[in-house]
N, C-alpha and C positions, 0 to 999 in steps of 0.2 A: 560375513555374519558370524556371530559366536554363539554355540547350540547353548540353549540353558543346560544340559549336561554336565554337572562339574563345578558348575556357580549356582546351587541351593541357596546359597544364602543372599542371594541376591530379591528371591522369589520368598515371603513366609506373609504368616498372620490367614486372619477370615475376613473377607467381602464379600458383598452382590453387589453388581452393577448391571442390570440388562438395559440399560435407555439407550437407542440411538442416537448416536449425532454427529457430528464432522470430527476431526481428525486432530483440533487444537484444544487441547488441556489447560480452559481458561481459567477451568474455576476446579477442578480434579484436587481432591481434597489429598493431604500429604501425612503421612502414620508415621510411626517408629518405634516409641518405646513404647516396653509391653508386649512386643508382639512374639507370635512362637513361629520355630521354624517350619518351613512345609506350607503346602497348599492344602486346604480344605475339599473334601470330596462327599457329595450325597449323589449316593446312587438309584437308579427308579428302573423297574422292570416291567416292561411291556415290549408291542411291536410297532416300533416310531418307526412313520415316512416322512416326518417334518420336522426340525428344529422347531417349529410352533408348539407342535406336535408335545414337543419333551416339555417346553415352559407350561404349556396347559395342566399336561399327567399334574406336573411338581406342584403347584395350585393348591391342588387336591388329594394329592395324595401322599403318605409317609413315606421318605425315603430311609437307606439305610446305612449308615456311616461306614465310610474308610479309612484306614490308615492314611496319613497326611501325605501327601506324596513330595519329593525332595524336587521333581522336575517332571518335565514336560516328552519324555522321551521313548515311547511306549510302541512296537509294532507286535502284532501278537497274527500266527496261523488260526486257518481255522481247526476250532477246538482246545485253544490255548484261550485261558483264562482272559476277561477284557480289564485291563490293569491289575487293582491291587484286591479282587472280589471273582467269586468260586464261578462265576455264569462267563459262558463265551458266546454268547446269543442273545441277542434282545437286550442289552441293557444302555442306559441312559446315565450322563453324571452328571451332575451341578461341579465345577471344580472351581475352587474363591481363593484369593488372596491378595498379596502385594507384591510390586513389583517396584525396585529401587531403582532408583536413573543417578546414575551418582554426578550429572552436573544437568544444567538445561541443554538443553539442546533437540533436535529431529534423531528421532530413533525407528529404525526398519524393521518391523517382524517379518517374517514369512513361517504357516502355518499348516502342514503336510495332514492328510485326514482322509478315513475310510469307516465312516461313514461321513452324515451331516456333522457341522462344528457352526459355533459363532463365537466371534474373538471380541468381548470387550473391554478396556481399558483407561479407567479415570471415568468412567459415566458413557463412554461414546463406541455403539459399538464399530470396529475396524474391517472387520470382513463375517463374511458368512456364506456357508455353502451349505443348503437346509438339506436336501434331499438326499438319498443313498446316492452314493456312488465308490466305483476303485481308489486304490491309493493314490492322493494327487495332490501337490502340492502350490498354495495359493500364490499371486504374485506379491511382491514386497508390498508392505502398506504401512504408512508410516505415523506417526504416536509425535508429537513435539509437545514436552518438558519445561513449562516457563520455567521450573527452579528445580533445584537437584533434590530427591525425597520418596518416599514410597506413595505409589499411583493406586489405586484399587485394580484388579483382574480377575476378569471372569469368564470363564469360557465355560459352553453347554456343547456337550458332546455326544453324541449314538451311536451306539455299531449294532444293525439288522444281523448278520449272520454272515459267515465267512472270514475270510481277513478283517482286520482290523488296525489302524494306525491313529495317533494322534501324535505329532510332534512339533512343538514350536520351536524357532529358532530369532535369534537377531544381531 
């Protein structure tokens, strides 16, 4: 697997996708030009027990923007800042964008996380781990690419208090 670390560009623009559904990107609609580098980030501050949890807060309540992030690559102590925003506690992201498959084919993520996360990609979400828990990283789970082009991705993430991690890789 190759960490998104190092390949930004591979990752940019703004999306949402949270719908469920199976793993083949029949109809995942394909972006390109126009789009800006980096992943989109709205942050929400409360005390989430549930990935539900965070999509309900986001609903209804204003979040508050971040710098775009280049990548997905983030372990933070506790008391260190939860990515690119001044809170190490209780906070919630929306993080959106695109993601480039430079031909068709079956592609593998696997998605390291402390707290809850959910991974979605092209409209379908991949995995999800709602509740708190320690650093842990999910098993492979795989995305297939009918054509080469930018997917949507969307991943909603929490970290309650303490450690904190979110990293994708593929």
């Amino acid at each position: 697997m190759i960490g998104l670390k190092g390949i930004a560009g591979m990752v940019v623009g703004i999306a949402m996708g949270l719908v469920a559904g199976s793993s083949f990107a029949a109809d995942a609609q394909m972006r390109g030009e126009g789009m800006q580098e980096g992943l989109s980030i709205e942050y929400f501050y409360n005390d989430f027990r549930h990935i539900d949890e965070v999509i309900e807060f986001a609903r209804f309540n204003e979040s508050a923007s971040g710098e775009p992030l280049a990548n997905l690559d983030f372990r933070g102590g506790g008391g260190k800042p939860v990515l690119n925003q001044k809170h190490n506690n209780f906070v919630a992201a929306m993080i959106t964008g695109y993601i480039n498959f430079p031909s068709p084919g079956t592609y593998r993520f696997k998605l390291r996380s402390n707290d809850g996360v959910q991974l979605t990609i092209g409209g379908m979400t991949l995995h999800e781990d709602p509740e708190p828990h320690p650093d842990r990283t999910s098993d492979a789970v795989s995305f297939t690419a009918r054509e080469a082009g930018w997917v949507p991705i969307a991943i909603v993430y929490y970290e309650r208090k303490g450690s904190w991690a979110i990293e994708l890789s593929w």
